[in-house]
N, C-alpha and C positions, 0 to 999 in steps of 0.2 A: 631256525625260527623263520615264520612267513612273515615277510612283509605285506600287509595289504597294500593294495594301487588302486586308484579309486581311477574309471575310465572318465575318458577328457567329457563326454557329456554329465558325468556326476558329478565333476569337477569341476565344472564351468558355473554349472547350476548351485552349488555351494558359494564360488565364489560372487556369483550375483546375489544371492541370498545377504551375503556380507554385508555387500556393496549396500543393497538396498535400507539394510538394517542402520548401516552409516549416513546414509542421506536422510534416513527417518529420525535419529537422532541431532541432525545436525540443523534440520526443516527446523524442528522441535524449538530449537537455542535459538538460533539467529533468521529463523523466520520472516518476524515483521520488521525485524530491524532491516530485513534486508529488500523487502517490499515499499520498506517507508523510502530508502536510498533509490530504490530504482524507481516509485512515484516522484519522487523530486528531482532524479536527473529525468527523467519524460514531463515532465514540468518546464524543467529547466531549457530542454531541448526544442520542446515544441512554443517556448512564450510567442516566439513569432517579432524578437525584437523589442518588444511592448517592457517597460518596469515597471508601471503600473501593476500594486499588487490585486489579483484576484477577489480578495476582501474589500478594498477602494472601490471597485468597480459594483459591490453587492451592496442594495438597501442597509439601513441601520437594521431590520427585520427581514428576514429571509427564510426561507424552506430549501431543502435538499435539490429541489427543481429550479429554482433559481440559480443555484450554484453549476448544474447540471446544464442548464443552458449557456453559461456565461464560459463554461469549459467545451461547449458544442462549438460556439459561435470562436473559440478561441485555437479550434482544431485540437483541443488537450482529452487527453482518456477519461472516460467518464465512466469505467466498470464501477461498480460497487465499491471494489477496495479504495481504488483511486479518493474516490471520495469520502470513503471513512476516513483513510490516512489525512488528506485536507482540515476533514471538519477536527479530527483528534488533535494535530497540532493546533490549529488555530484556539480549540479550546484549551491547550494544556498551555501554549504559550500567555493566556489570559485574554486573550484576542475578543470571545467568543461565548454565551454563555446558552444554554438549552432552556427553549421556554414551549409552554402548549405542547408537552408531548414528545417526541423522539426526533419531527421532521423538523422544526419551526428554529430558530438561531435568531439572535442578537448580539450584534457586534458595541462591545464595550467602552468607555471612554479611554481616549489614551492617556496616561496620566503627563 
């Protein structure tokens, strides 16, 4: 009976194949969760000292650009995610509520 042996370049290339197939499922699960933790530890990292929450510092009414400069002027990352993860907590905590459209936000009364 032959054994096949598969040579170390088909080998290599199967096992990366794995590999990536694993990362792709695993991106898949814990993705944002794992984007929202490492926006808030670069949050956490960069405040600069300051407790003042980012939301205190924004109008009762604000846009994306608002938020966006107040994370410029604060030296804090202002990719796209960075700031969807922002506005999504702040809305899901009740913080926050979507008005005019996609850009525009209103911060809510605290009870």
């Amino acid at each position: 009976m032959q054994q096949h042996v598969l040579q170390p370049a088909a080998y290599l290339e199967r096992e990366l194949r794995c590999i990536v197939c694993w990362l792709l499922i695993v991106s898949a699960e814990f993705g944002e969760k794992l984007e929202e933790e490492i926006s808030q530890g670069l949050e956490l990292a960069t405040a600069k000292g300051s407790v003042e929450s980012l939301l205190d510092l924004l109008p009762s009414e604000f846009d994306k650009s608002d938020l966006i400069a107040l994370r410029v002027k604060r030296k804090q990352s202002t990719s796209p995610n960075a700031i969807r993860i922002v506005l999504h907590r702040w809305k899901k905590a009740g913080k926050i509520e979507q008005v005019d459209g996609l850009a525009k936000y209103r911060q809510l009364k605290k009870n």
